[in-house]
C-alpha positions as CSV (number, residue, x, y, z in Angstrom):
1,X,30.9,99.7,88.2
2,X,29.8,96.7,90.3
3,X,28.9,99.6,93.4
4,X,26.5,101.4,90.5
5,X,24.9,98.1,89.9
6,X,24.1,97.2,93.2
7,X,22.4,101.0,93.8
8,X,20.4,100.6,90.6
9,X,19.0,97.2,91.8
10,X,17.9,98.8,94.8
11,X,16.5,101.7,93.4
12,X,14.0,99.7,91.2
13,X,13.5,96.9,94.0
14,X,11.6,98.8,96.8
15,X,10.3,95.4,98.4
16,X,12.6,96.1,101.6
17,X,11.2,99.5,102.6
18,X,7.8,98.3,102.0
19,X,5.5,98.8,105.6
20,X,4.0,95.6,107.0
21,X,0.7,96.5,109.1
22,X,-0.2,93.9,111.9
23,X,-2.9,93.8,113.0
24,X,-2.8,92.9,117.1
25,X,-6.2,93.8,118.1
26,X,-7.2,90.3,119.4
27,X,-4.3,90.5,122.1
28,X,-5.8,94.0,122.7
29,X,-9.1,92.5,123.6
30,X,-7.5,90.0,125.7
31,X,-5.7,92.5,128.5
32,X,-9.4,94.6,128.7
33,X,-10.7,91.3,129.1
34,X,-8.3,90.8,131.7
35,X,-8.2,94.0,133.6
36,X,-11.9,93.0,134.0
37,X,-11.6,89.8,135.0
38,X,-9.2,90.1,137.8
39,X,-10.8,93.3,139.1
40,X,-7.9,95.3,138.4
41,X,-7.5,99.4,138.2
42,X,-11.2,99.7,139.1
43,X,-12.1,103.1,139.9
44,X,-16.1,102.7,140.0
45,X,-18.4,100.3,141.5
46,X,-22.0,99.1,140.6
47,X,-24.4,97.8,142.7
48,X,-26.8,95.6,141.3
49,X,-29.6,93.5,143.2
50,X,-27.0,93.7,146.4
51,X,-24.0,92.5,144.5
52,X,-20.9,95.0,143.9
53,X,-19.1,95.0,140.5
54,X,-15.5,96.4,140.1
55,X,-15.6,98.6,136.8
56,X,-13.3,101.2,134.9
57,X,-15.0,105.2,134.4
58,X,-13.8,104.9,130.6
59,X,-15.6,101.5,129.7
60,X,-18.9,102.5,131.1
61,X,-18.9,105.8,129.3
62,X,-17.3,104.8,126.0
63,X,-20.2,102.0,125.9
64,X,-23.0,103.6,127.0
65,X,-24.6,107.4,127.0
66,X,-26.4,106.9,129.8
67,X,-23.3,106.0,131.8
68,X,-21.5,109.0,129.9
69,X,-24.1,111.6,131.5
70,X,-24.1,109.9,134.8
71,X,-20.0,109.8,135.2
72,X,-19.0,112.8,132.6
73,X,-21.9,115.6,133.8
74,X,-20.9,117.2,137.1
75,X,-24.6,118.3,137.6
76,X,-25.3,114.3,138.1
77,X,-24.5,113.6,141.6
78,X,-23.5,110.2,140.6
79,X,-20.2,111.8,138.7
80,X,-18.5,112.0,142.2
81,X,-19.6,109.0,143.2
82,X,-17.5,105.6,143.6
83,X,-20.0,103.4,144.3
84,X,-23.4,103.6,142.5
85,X,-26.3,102.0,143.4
86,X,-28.7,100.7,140.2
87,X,-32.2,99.9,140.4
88,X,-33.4,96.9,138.4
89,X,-35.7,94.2,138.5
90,X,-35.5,91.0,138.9
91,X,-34.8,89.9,135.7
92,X,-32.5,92.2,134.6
93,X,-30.7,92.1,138.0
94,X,-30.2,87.9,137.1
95,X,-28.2,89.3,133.4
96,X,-26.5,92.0,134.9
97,X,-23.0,90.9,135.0
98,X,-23.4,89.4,131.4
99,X,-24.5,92.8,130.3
100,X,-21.4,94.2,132.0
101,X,-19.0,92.0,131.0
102,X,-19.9,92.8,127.3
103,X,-18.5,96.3,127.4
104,X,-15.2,94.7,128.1
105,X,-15.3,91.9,125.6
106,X,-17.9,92.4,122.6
107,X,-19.2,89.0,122.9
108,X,-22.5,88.1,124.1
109,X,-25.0,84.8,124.7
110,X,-28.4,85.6,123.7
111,X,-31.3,83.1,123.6
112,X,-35.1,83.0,124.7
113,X,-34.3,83.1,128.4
114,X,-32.5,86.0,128.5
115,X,-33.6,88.4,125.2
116,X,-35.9,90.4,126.9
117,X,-33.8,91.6,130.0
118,X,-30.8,92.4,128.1
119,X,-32.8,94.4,125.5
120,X,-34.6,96.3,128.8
121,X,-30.8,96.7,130.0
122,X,-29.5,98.0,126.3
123,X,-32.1,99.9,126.0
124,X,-32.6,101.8,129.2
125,X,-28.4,102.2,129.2
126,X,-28.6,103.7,125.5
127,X,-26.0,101.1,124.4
128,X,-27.1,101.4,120.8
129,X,-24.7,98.2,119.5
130,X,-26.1,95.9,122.0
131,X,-29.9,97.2,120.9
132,X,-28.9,96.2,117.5
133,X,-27.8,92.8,118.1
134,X,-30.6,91.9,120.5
135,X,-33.3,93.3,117.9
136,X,-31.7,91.6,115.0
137,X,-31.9,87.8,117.5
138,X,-35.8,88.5,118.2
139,X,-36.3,89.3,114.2
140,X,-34.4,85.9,113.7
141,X,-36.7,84.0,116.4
142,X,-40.0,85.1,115.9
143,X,-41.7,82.2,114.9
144,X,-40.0,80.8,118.2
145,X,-41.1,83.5,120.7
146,X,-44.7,82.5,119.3
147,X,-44.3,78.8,120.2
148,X,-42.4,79.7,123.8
149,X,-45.4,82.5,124.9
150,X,-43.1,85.4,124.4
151,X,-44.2,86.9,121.5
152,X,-46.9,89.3,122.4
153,X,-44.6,90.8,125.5
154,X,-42.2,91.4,122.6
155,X,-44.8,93.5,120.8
156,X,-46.3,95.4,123.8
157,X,-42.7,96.2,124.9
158,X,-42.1,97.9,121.4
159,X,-45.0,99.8,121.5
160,X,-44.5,100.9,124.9
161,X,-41.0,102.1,123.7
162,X,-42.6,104.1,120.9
163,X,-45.9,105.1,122.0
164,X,-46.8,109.0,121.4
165,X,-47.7,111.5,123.6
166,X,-51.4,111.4,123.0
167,X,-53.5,107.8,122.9
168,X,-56.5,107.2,121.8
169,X,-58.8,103.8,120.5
170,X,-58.0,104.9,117.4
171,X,-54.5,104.7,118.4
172,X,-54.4,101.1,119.5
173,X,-56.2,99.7,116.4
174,X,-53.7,102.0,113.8
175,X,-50.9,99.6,115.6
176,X,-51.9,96.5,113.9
177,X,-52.3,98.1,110.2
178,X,-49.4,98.1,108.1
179,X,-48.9,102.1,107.9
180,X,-48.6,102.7,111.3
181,X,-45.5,100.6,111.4
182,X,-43.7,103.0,109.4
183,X,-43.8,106.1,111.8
184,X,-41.8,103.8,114.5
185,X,-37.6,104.7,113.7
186,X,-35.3,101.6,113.0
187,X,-34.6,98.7,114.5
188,X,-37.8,98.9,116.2
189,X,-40.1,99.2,113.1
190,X,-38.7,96.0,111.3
191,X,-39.4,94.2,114.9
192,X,-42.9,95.6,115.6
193,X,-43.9,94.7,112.0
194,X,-42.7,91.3,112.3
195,X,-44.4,90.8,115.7
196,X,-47.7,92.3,114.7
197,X,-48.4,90.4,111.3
198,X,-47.1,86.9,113.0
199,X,-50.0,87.7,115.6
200,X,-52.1,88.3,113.4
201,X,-51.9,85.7,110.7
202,X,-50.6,82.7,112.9
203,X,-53.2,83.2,115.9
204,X,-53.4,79.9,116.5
205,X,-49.9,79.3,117.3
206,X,-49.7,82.3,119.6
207,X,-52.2,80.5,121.9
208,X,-49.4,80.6,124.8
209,X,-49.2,84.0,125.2
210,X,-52.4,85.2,124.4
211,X,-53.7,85.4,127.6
212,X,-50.6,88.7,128.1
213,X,-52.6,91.0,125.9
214,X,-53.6,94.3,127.6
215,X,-56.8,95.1,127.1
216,X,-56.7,97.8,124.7
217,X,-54.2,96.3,122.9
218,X,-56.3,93.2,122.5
219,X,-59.6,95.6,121.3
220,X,-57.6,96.7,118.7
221,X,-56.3,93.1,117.4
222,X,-60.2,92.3,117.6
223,X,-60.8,95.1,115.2
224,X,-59.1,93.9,112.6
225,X,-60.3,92.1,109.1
226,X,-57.2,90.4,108.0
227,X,-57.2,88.4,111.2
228,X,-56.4,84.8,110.2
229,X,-58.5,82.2,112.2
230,X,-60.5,78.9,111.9
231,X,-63.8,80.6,112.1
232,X,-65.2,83.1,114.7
233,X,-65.9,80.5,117.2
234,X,-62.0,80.0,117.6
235,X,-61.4,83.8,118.1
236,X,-64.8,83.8,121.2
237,X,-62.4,80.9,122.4
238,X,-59.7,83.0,123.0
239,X,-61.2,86.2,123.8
240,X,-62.8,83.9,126.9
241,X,-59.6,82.0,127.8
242,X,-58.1,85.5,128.4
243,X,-61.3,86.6,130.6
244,X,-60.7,83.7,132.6
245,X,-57.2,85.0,132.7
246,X,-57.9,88.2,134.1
247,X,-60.3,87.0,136.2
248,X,-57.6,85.1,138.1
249,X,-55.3,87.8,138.6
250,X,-57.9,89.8,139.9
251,X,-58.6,87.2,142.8
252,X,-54.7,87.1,143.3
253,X,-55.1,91.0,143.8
254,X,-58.6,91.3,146.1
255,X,-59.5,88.7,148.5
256,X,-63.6,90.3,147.9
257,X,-65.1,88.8,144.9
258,X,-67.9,91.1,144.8
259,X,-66.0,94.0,142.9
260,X,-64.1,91.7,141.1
261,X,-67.7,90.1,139.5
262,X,-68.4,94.1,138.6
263,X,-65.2,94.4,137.2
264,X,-65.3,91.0,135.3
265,X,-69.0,91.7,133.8
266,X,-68.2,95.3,132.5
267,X,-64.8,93.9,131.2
268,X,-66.8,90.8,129.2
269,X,-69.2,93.5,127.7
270,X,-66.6,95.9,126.6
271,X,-64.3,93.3,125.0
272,X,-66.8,90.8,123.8
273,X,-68.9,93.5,122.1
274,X,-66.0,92.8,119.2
275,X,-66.7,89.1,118.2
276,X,-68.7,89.1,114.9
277,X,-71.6,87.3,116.2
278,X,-73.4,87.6,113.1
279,X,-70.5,84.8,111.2
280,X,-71.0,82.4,113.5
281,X,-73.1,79.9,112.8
282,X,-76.8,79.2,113.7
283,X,-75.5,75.4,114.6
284,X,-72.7,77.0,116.3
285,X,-74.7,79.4,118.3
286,X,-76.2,76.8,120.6
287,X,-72.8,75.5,121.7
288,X,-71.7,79.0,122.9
289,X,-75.0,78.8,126.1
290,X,-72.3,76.1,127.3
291,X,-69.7,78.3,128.1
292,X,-69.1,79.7,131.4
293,X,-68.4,83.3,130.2
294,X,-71.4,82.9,128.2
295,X,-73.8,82.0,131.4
296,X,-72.5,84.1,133.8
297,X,-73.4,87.8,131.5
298,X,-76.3,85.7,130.0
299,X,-78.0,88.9,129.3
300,X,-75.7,90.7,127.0
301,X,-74.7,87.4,125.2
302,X,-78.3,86.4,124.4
303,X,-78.9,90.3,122.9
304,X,-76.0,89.8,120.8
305,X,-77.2,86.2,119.8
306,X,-80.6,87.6,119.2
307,X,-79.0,90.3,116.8
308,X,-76.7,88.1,115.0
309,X,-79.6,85.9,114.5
310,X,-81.9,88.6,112.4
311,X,-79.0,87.9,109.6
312,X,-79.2,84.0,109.0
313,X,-83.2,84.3,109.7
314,X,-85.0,87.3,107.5
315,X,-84.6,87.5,103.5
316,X,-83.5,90.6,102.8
317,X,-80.2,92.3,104.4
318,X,-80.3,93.9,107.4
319,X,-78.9,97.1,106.4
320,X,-75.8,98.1,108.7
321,X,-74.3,101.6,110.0
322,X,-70.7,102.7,110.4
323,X,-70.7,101.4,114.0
324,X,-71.8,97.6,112.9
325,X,-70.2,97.2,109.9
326,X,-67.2,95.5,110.7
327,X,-69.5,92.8,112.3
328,X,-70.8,91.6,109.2
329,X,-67.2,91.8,107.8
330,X,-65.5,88.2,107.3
331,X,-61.8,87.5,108.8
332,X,-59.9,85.5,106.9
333,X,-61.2,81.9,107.8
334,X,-59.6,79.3,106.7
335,X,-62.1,76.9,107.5
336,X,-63.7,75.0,104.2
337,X,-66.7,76.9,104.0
338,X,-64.7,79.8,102.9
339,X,-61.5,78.3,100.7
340,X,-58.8,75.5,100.8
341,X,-55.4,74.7,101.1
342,X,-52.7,73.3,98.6
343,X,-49.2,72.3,98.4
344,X,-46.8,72.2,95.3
345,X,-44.0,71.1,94.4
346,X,-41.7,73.2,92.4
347,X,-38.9,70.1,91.9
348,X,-41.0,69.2,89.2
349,X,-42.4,72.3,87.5
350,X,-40.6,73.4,84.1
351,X,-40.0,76.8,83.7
352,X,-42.8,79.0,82.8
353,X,-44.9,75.8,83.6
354,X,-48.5,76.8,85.7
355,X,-50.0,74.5,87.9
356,X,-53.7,74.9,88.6
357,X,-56.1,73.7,91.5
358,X,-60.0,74.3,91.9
359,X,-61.8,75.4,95.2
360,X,-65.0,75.5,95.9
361,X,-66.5,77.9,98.4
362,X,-69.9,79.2,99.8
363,X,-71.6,82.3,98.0
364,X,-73.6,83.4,100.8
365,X,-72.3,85.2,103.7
366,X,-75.2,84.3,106.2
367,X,-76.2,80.5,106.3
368,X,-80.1,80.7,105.7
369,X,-81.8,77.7,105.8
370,X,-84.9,78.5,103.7
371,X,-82.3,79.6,100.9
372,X,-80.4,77.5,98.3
373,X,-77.0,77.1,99.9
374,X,-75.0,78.2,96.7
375,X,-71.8,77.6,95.6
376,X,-68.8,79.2,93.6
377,X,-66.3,77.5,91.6
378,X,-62.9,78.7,91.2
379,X,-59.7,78.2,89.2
380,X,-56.3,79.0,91.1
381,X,-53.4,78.9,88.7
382,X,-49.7,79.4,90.2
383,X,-47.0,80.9,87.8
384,X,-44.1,79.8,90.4
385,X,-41.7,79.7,87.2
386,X,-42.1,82.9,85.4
387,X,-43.9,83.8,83.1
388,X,-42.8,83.9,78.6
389,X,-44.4,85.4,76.1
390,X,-43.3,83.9,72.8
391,X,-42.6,86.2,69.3
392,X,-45.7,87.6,67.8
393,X,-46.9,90.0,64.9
394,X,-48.3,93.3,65.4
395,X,-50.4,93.7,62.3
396,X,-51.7,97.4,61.5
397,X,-52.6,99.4,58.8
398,X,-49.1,100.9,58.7
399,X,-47.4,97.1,58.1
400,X,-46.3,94.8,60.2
401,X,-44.1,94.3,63.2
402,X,-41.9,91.4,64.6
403,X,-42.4,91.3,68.6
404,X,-39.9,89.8,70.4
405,X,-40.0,86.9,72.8
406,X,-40.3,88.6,76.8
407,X,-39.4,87.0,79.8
408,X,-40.8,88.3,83.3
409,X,-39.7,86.5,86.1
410,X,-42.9,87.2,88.7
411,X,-44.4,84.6,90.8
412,X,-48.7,85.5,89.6
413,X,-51.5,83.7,90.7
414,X,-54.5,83.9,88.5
415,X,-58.2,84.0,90.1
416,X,-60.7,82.4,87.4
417,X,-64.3,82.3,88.6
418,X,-66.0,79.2,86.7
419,X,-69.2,79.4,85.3
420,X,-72.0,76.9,83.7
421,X,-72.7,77.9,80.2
422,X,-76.4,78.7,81.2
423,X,-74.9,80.9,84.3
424,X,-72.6,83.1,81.5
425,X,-73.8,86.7,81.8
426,X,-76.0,86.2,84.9
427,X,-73.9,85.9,87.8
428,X,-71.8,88.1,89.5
429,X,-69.7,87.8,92.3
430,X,-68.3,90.4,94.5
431,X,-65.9,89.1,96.9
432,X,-62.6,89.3,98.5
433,X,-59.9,87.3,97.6
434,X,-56.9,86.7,100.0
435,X,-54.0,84.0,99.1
436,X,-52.0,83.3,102.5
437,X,-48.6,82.2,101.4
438,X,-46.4,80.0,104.3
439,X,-42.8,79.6,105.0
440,X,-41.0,78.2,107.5
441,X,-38.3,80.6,110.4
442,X,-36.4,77.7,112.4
443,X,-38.6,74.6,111.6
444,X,-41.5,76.3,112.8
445,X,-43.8,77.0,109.1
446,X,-46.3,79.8,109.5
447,X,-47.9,82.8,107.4
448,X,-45.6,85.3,106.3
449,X,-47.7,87.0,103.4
450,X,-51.2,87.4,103.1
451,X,-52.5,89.2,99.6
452,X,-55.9,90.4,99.7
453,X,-58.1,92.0,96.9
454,X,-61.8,92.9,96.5
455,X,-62.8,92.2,93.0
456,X,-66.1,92.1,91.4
457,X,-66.5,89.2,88.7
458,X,-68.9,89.3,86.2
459,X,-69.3,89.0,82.6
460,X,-66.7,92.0,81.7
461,X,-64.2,90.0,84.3
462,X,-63.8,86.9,85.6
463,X,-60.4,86.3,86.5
464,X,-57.7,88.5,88.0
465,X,-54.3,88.6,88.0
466,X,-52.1,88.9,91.2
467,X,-48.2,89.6,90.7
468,X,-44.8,89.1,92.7
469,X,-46.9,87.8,95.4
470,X,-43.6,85.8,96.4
471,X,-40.3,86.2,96.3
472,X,-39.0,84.8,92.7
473,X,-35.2,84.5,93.4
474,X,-36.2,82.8,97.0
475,X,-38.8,80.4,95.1
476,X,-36.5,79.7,91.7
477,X,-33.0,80.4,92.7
478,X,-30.8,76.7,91.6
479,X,-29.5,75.2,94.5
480,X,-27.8,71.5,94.4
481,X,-28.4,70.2,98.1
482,X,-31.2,70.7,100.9
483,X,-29.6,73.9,102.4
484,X,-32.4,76.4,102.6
485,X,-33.4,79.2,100.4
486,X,-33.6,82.4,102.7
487,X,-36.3,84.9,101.7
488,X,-33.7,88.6,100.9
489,X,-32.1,88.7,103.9
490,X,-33.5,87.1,106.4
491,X,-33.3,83.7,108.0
492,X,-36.5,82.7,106.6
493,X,-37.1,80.3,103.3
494,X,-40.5,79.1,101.5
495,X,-39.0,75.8,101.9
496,X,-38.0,73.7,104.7
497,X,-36.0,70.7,102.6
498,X,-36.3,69.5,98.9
499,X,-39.5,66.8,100.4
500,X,-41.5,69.4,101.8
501,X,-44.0,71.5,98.8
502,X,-44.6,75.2,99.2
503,X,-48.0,75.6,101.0
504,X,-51.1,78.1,100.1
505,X,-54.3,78.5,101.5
506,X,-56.5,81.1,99.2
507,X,-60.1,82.6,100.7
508,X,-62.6,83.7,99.2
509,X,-65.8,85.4,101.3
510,X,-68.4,87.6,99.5
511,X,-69.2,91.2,99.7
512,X,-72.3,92.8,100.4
513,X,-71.8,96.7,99.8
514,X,-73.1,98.8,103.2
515,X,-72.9,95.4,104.9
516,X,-69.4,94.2,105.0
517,X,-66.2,96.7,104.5
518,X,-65.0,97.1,101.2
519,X,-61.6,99.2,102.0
520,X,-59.0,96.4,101.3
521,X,-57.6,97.5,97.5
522,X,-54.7,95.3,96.4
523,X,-52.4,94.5,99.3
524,X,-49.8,92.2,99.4
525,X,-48.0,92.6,103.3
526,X,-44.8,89.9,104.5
527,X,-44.1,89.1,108.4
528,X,-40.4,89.4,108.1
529,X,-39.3,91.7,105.2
């Protein structure tokens, strides 16, 4: 009886037979780490910038295809080798033994100094995880590749990894609109967007590495309408800081100056023929004889001054072609003449609460003189908190019904255009309007979206409504210290600390139709997601 017991209480108790997994993987991990760091059971070696390094067949072709083909394909005269010689610059030769020692470990260092040639070295190996983790870094630094000069050999690196077969100008001014960005596979895409739209909207903090465009490349930026700067003077600033640029390599190149002062002039011509003289102003016009760029191709400069000054000096438009219309196009200043900036802070808004601000800018597009300098008065209202709309009554002839109270959690911003009474129903406005919305990637606080629309007000509209032009969970989301609010999932937040407000800057230029391009729509385009 007591020997039946016993059996039944271990047939329902199981516990004892139960298997326990372990997981040992760590110690694992520690003897590959070892057999690579005392050089032992090598059967390969690599020689890189003169220096030999032990390594193991397997862990070369396990971590990389490149390595695989090399060792694995008997075609390859390298697969009978045991010591391979690799050819690498100087850079990458300097990360080399970090790169290798990563097969054999999984961990990895990466920062400013070395991003760049370990990407070249995961890249041009094929190691696919590495790739990953070194595009995921630059997406995560950005804003701090922009303030170290690194930023635009980060884009022209992408691009040269994903150029097609066929280039044209067309070509090289697609890269730096949004669609273009979508034909290039992943990582890469999410990196070349992010590069391209921080260039673009935050010029002025990318004045380090300017001066590294390639010419075509740079063309193409110059094409471009949504380019945020100061005014046009800042951007002739930069387009002649980088022809001194070139300029000095040249001399470092040719010890004969006379082919480099051809070169130089036709290069000035061909890039310079992209500033839009004609939005630079008269006042302003007499400050750019000073430059040295400016005196040494006197010629061409004072045609294109001489042009650009038939628009601030006859009445009636100067009627443009296809070829000149983008010259007579506005970039998104953010100097006063055009719009304003404001801050708010959200600690203190309610929800559903608006907050409102008033801009004034200028509502001609050519400062005349002989003309009445007008202005336009606008309303900007924020909905940062949502937006309810309480119970109503639909009232027909059928009877009535009971509408229920709706929520929408949006971030809007309305665009009023304020008239005088006496100005009601005869004056009309047709402009673009463009809200540039900043957050802040590792201190550094920049443009991330800029939302553009060309709308014409008059008396059947004068306001528009913009929605989800932000983030709402990254603006409204409770938190109940100063850690930041990251923007989806990224390492960006509209805020840098409870004390700092969210910033806007909204611009508004007029349109002339056949003057200025029209072909925005309603875009609303991020930097990093």
């Amino acid at each position: 009886m007591k020997r039946r017991r016993m059996s039944a209480e271990c047939e329902m108790d199981h516990s004892y037979a139960m298997p326990n997994v372990n997981d040992n993987s760590n110690a694992l991990l520690k003897k590959i780490k070892n057999v690579y760091a005392n050089k032992l059971l090598n059967d390969i070696t690599l020689v890189v910038g003169g220096i030999s390094y032990p390594a193991h067949r397997f862990m070369l072709c396990i971590s990389s295809d490149v390595f695989e083909t090399m060792l694995m394909n008997s075609t390859w005269s390298d697969s009978h080798q045991e010591v391979i010689e690799l050819q690498e610059v100087q850079q990458c030769i300097e990360v080399f033994p970090v790169f290798l020692q990563y097969f054999y470990t999984g961990v990895i260092t990466l920062e400013q100094s070395n991003i760049m040639p370990m990407l070249v070295l995961a890249d041009k190996y094929n190691v696919k995880d590495l790739t990953t983790l070194c595009v995921e870094y630059m997406c995560e630094h950005i804003a701090d590749a922009a303030d170290q000069g690194q930023l635009v050999t980060w884009f022209q690196y992408v691009l040269s990894l994903n150029q097609p077969t066929t280039i044209n100008a067309l070509y090289y001014c697609k890269i730096w609109q949004d669609t273009e960005c979508m034909e290039i596979k992943p990582p890469w895409n999410r990196l070349l967007k992010a590069c391209r739209n921080y260039i673009k909207w935050n010029l002025d903090s990318c004045t380090k590495c300017f001066n590294t465009f390639q010419c075509d490349i740079l063309v193409g930026l110059l094409k471009q309408s949504d380019l945020v700067v100061h005014d046009e003077m800042q951007l002739f600033g930069c387009v002649a800081s980088w022809l001194n640029y070139q300029s000095a390599e040249k001399l470092l190149e040719c010890n004969d100056s006379d082919p480099i002062e051809d070169y130089m002039s036709s290069l000035t011509e061909h890039v310079m023929s992209y500033i839009r003289y004609p939005m630079i102003l008269p006042r302003q016009m007499a400050q750019l004889l000073m430059v040295p760029v400016v005196k040494q191709n006197k010629d061409f400069f004072v045609d294109k001054m001489a042009a650009a000054m038939e628009y601030n000096l006859i009445k009636m438009e100067k009627r443009s072609d296809t070829e000149h219309i983008l010259e007579c196009t506005p970039r998104l200043y953010t100097c006063e003449r055009w719009g304003n900036s404001f801050r708010v802070r959200t600690k203190y808004i309610q929800n559903y609460q608006s907050i409102k601000r008033e801009i004034v800018t200028c509502s001609n597009l050519f400062d005349r003189e002989r003309e009445l300098n007008e202005e336009s008065n606008w309303e900007i209202e924020m909905f940062l908190k949502g937006m309810c709309f309480g119970k109503g009554m639909l009232v027909s002839w059928r009877g009535s019904i009971e509408l229920p109270e709706v929520i929408i959690k949006t971030v809007r911003a309305t665009i009023k255009m304020k008239l005088r009474p006496e100005d009601i129903g005869k004056v009309a406005r047709h402009v673009r309007v463009a809200i540039l919305i900043y957050a802040v990637q590792n201190k550094i606080v920049h443009v991330v979206t800029v939302v553009q629309k060309v709308v014409l007000f008059d008396t059947n509209q004068n306001m528009i409504n913009i929605d989800d032009l932000m983030v709402y969970d990254a603006v409204n989301q409770p938190t109940t210290n100063e850690d930041l609010i990251h923007i989806l999932d990224t390492n960006v937040s509209y805020f840098m600390s409870d004390r700092i407000p969210l910033k806007f800057h909204v611009i508004i230029t007029p349109i002339i139709p056949g003057l200025t391009d029209t072909h925005v729509g309603t875009r609303i385009q991020h930097v990093h997601f």
